[in-house]
Each structure stands twice: as C-alpha cells, then as structure tokens.
N, CA, C and O atoms as a printed pandas DataFrame, in Angstrom:
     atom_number atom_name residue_name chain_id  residue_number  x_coord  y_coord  z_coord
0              1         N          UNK        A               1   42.634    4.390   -8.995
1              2        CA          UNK        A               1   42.904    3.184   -9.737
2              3         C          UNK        A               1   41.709    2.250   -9.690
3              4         O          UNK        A               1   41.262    1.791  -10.741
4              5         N          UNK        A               2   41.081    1.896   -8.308
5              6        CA          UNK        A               2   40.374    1.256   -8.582
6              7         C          UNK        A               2   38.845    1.753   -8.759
7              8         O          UNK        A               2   37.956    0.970   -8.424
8              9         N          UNK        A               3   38.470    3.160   -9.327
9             10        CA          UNK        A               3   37.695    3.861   -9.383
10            11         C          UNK        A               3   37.507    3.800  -10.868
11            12         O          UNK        A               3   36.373    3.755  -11.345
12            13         N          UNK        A               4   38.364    3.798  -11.460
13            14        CA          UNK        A               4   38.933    3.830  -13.173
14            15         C          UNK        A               4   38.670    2.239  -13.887
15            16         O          UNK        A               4   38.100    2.044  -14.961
16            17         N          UNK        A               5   39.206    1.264  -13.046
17            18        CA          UNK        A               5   38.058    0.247  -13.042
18            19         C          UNK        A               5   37.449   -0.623  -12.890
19            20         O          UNK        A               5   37.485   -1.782  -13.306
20            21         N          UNK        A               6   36.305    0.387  -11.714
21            22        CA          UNK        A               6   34.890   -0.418  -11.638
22            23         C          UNK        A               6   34.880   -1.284  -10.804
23            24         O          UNK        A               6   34.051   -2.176  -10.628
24            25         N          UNK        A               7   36.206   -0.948  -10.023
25            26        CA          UNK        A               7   36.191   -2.275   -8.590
26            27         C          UNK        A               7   35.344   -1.316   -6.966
27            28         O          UNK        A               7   35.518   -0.218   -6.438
28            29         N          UNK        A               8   34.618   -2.273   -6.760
29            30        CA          UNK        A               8   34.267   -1.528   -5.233
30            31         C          UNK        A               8   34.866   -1.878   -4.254
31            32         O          UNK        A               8   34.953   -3.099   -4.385
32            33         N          UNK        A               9   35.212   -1.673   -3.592
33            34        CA          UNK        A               9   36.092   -2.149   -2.003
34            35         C          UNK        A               9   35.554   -1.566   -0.947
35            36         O          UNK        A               9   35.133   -0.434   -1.180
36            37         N          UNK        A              10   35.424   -1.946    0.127
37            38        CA          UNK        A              10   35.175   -1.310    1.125
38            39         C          UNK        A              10   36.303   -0.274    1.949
39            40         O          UNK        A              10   36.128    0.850    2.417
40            41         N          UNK        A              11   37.839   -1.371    1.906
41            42        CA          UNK        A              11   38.848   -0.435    2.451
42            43         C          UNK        A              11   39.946   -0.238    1.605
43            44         O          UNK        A              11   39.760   -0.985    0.644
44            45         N          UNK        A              12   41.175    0.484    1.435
45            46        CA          UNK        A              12   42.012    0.432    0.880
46            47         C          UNK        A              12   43.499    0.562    1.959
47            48         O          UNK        A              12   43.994    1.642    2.280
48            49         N          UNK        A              13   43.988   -0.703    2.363
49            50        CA          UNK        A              13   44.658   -0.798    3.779
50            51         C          UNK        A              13   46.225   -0.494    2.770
51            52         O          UNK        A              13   46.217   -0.960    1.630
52            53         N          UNK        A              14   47.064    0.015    3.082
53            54        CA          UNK        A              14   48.854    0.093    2.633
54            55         C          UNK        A              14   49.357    0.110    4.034
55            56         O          UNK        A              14   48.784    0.432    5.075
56            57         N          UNK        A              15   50.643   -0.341    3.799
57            58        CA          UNK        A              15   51.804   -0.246    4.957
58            59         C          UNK        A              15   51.401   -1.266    5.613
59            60         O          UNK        A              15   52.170   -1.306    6.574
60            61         N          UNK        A              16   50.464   -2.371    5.730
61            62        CA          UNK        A              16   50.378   -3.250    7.308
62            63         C          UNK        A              16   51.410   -3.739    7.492
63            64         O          UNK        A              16   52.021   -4.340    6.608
64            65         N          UNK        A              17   51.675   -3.644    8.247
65            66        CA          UNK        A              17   53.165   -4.656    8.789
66            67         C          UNK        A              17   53.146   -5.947    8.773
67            68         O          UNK        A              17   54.119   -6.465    8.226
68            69         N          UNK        A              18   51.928   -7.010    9.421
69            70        CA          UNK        A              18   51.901   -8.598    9.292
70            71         C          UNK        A              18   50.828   -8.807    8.697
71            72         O          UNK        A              18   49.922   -9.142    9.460
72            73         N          UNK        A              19   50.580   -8.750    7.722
73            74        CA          UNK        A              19   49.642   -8.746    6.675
74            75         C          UNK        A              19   48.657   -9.939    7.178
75            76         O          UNK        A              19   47.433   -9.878    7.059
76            77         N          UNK        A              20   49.400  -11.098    7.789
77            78        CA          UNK        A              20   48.189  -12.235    7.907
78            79         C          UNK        A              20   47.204  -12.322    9.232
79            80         O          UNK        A              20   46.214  -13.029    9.418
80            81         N          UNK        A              21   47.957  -11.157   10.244
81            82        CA          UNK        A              21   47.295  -10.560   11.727
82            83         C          UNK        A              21   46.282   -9.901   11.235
83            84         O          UNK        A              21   45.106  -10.177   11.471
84            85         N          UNK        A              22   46.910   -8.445   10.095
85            86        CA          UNK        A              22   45.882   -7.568    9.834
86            87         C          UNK        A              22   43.929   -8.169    9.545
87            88         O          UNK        A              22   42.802   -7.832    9.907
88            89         N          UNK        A              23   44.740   -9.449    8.484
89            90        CA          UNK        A              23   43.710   -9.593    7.679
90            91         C          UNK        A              23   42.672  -10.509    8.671
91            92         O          UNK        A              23   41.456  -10.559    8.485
92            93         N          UNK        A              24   43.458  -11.292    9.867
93            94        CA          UNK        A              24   42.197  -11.972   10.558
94            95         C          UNK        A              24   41.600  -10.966   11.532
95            96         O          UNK        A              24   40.619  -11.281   12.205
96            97         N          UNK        A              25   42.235   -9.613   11.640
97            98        CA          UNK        A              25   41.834   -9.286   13.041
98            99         C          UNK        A              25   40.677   -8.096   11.899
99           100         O          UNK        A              25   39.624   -7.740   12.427
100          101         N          UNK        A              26   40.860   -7.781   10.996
101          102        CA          UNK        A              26   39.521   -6.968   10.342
102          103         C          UNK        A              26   38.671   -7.850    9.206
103          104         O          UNK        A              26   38.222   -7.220    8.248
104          105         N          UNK        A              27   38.437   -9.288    9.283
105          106        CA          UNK        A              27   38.151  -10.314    8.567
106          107         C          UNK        A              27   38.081  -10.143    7.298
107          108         O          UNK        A              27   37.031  -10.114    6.657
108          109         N          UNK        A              28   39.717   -9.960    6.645
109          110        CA          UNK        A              28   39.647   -9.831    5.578
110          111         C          UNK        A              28   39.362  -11.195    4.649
111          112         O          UNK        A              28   39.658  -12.327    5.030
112          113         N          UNK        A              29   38.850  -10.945    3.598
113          114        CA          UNK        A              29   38.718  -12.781    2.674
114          115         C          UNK        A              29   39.050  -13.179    1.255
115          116         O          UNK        A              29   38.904  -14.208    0.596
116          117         N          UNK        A              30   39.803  -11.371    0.922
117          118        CA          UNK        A              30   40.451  -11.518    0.107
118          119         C          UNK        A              30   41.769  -10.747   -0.286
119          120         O          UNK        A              30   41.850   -9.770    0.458
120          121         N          UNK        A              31   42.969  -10.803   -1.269
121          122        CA          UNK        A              31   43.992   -9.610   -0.869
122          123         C          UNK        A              31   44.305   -9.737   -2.191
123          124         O          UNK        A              31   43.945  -10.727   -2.828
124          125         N          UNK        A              32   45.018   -8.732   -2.737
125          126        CA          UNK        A              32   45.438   -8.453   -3.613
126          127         C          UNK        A              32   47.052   -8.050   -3.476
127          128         O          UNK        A              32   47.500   -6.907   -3.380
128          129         N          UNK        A              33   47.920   -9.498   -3.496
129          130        CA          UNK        A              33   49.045   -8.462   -3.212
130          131         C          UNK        A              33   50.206   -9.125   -4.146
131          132         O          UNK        A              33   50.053  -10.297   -4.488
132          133         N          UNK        A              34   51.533   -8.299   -4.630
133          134        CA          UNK        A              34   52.295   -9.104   -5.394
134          135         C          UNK        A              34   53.820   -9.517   -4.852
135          136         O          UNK        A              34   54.904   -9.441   -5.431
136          137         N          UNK        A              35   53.536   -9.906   -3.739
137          138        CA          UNK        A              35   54.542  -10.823   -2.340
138          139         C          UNK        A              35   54.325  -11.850   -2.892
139          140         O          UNK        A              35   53.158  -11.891   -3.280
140          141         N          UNK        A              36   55.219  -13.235   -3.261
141          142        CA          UNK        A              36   54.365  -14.523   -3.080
142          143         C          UNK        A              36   54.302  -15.198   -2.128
143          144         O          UNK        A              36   53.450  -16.053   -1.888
144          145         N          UNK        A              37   55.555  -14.760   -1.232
145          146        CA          UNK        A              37   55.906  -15.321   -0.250
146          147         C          UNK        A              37   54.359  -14.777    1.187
147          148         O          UNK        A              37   54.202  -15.291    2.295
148          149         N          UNK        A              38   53.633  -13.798    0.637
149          150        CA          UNK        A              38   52.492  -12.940    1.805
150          151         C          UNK        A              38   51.444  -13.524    1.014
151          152         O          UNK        A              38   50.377  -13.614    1.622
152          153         N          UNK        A              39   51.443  -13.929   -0.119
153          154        CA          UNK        A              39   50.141  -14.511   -0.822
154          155         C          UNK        A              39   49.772  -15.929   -0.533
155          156         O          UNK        A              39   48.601  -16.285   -0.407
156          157         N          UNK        A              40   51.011  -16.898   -0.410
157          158        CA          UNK        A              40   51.433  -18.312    0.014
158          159         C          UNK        A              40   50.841  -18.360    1.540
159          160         O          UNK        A              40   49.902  -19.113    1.798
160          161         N          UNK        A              41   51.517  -17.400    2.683
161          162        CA          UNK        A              41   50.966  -17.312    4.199
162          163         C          UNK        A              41   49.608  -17.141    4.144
163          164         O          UNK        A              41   48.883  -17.792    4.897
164          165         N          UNK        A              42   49.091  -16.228    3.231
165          166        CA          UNK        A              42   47.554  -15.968    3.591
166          167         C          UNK        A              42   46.816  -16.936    3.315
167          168         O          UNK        A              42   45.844  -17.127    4.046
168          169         N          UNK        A              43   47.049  -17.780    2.241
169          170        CA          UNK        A              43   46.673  -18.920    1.735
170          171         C          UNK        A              43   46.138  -19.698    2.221
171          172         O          UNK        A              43   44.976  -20.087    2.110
172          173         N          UNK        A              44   47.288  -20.133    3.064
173          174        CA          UNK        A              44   47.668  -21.340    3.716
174          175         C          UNK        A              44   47.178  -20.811    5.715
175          176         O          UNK        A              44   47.645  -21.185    6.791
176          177         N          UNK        A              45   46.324  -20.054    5.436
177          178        CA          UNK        A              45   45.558  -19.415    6.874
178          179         C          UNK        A              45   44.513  -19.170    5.911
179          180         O          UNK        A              45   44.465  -17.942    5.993
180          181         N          UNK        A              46   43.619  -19.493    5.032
181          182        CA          UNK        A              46   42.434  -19.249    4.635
182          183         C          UNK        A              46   42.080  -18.093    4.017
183          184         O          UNK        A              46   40.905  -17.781    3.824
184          185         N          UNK        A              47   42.990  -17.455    3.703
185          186        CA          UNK        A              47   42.243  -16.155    3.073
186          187         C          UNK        A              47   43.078  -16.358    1.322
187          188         O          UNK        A              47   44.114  -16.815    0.841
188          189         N          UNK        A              48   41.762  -15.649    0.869
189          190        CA          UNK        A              48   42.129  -16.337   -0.805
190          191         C          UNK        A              48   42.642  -15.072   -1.123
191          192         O          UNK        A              48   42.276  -13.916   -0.911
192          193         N          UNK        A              49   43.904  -15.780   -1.876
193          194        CA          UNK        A              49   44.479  -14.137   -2.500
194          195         C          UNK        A              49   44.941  -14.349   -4.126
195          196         O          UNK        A              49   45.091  -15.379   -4.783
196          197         N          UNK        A              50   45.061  -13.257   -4.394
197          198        CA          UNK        A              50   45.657  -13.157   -5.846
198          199         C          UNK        A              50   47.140  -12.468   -5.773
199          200         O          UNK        A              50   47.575  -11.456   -5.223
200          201         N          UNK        A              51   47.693  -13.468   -6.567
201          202        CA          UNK        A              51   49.109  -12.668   -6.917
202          203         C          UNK        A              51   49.151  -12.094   -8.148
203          204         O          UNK        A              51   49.140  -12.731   -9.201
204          205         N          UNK        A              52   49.205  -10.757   -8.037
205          206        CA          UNK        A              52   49.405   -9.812   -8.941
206          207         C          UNK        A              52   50.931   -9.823   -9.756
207          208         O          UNK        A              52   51.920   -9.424   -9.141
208          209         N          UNK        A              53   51.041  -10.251  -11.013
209          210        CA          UNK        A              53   52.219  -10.365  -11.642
210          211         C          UNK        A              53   52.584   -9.304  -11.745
211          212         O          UNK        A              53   51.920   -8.294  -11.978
212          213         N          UNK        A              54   54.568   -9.502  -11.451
213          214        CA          UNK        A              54   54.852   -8.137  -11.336
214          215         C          UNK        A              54   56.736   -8.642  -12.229
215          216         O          UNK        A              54   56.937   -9.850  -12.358
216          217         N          UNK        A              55   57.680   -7.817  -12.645
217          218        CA          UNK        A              55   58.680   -8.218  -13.296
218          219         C          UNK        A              55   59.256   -9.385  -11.948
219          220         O          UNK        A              55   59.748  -10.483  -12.206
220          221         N          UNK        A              56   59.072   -8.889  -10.647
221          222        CA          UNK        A              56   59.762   -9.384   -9.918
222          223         C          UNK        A              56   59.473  -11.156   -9.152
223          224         O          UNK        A              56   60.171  -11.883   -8.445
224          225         N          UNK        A              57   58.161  -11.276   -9.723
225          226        CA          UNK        A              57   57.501  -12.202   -9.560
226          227         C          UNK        A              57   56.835  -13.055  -10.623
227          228         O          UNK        A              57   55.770  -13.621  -10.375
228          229         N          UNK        A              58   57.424  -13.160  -11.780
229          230        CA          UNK        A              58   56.881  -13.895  -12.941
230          231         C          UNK        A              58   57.544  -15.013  -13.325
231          232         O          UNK        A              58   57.207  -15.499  -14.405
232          233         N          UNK        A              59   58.362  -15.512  -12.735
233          234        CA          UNK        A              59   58.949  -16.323  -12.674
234          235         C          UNK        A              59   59.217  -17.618  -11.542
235          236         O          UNK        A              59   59.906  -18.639  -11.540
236          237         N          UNK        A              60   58.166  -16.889  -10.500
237          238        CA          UNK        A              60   57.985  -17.870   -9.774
238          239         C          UNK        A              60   56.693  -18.898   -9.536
239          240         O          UNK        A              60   55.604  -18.351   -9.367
240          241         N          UNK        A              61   56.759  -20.677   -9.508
241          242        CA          UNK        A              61   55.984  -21.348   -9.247
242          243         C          UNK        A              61   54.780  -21.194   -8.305
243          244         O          UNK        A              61   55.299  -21.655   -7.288
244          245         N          UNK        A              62   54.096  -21.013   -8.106
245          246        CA          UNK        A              62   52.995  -20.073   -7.267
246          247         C          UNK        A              62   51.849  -21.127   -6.769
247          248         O          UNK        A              62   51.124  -20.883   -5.804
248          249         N          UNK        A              63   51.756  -22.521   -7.663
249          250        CA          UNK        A              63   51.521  -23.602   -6.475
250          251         C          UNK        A              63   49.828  -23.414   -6.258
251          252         O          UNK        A              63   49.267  -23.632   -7.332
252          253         N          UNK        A              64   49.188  -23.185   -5.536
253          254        CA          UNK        A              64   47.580  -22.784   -4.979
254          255         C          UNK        A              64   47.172  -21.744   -5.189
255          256         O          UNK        A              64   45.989  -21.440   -5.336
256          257         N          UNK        A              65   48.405  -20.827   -5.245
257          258        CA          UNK        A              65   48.362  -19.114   -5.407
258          259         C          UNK        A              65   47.750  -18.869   -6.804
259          260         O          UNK        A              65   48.259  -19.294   -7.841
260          261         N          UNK        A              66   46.433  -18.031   -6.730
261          262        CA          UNK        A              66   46.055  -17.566   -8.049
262          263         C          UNK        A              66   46.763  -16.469   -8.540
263          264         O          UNK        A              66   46.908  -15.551   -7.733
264          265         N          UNK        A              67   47.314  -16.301   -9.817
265          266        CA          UNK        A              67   48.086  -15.794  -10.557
266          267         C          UNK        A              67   47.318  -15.064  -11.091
267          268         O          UNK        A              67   46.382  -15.636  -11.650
268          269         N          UNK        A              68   47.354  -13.362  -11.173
269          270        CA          UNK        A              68   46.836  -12.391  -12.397
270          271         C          UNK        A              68   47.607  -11.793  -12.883
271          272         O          UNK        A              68   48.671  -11.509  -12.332
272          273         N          UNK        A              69   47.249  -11.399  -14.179
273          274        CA          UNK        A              69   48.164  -10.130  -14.757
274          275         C          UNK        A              69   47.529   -8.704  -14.986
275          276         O          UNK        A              69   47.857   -7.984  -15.929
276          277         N          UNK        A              70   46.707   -8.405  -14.156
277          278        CA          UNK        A              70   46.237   -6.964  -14.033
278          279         C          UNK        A              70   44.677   -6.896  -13.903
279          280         O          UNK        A              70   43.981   -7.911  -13.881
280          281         N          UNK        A              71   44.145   -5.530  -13.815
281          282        CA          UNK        A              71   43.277   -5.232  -13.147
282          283         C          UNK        A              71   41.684   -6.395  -13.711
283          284         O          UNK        A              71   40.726   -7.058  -13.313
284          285         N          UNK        A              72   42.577   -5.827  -15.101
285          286        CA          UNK        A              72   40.591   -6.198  -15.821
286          287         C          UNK        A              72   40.687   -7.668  -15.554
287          288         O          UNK        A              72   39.603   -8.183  -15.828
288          289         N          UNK        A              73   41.778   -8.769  -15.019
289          290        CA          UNK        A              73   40.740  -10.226  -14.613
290          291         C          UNK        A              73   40.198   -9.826  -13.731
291          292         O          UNK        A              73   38.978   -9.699  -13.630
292          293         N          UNK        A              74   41.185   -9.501  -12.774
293          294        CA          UNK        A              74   40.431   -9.484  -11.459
294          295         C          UNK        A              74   38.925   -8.887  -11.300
295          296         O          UNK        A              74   38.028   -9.413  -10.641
296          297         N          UNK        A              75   38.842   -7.729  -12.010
297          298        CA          UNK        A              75   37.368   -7.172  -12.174
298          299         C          UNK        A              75   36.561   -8.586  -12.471
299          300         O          UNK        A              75   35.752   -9.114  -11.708
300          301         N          UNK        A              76   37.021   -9.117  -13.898
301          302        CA          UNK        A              76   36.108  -10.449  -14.356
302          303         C          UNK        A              76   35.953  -11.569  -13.437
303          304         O          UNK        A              76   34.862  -12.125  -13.565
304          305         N          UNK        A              77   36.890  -12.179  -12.346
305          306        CA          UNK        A              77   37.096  -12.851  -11.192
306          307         C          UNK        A              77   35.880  -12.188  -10.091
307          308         O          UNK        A              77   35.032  -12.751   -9.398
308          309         N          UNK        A              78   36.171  -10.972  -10.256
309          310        CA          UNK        A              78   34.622  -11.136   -9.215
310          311         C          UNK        A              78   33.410  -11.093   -9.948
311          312         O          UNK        A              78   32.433  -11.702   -9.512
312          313         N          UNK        A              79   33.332  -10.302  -11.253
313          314        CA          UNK        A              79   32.431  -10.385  -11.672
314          315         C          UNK        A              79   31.051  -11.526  -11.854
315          316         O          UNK        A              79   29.831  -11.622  -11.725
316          317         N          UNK        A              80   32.856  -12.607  -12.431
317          318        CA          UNK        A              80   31.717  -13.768  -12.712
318          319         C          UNK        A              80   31.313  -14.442  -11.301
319          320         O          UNK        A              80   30.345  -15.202  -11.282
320          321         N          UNK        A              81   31.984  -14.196  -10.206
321          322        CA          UNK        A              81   31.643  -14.768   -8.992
322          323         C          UNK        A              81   29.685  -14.437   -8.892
323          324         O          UNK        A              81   28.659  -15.114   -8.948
324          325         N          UNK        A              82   30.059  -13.011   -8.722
325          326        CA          UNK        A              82   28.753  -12.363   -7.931
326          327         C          UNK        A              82   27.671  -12.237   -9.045
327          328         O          UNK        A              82   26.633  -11.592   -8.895
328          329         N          UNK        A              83   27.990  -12.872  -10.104
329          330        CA          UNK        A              83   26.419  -12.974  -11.245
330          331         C          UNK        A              83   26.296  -14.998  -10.728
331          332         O          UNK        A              83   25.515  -15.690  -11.382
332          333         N          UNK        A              84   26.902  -15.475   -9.893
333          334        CA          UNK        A              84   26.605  -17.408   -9.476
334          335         C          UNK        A              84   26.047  -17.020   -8.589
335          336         O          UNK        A              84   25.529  -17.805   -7.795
C-alpha cells in the first residue's frame, strides 16, 4: 500500500497495544491512525497525527486532530513539508 503510493517509512508497527507508550518509547512523531479517541491522546502528548476518515469516524468533531481522506493528501502533507 504504501509502496503503490510513494510513501517511505521507516517502520510499519500493527497490533501495539498503548499506542501513546509505543510511540514515545521508539520516538515516534507521527501516526497515521483512524481511532479519534488514539489520535486526540497522541495529540495531546505531542505527537502529530492524522485521522484517517473512515465510515466510522466521519462524523465526528476532531477539534486539533488533522482530518484526511486518504492516501494521496497525506503523500501531499509531507510532500509539501519536505520541499520548506
């Protein structure tokens, strides 16, 4: 998936159990996940995340939480980062 497009990552982590332990104890600084309630915690502990719209989550107020609807922003979200 993310080969198809054009995202590089270093890891591809599934299953963590406390997502906001995982991410300080391997310094993660960004996440991709479509929890809002795990996107809101990470947040609000410094790590910037995107909430990935999903049927189950489009309807909720999301507040600080950056909101996407699929791959190709996010590609453009870093893109335009790493050409500043």
């Amino acid at each position: 998936m993310f080969e198809e497009n054009h995202i590089v990552y270093d890891q591809l982590i599934m299953n963590a159990r406390n997502k906001l332990q995982f991410c300080k104890e391997n310094g993660i600084e960004v996440f991709i996940e479509d929890s809002f309630e795990t996107c809101k915690e990470l947040e609000e502990n410094g790590i910037k995340t995107f909430l990935m719209t999903t049927k189950m989550n489009q309807n909720i107020e999301v507040g600080n939480v950056e909101r996407v609807y699929g791959w190709d922003e996010i590609y453009e979200k870093f893109r335009v980062k790493s050409n500043n």
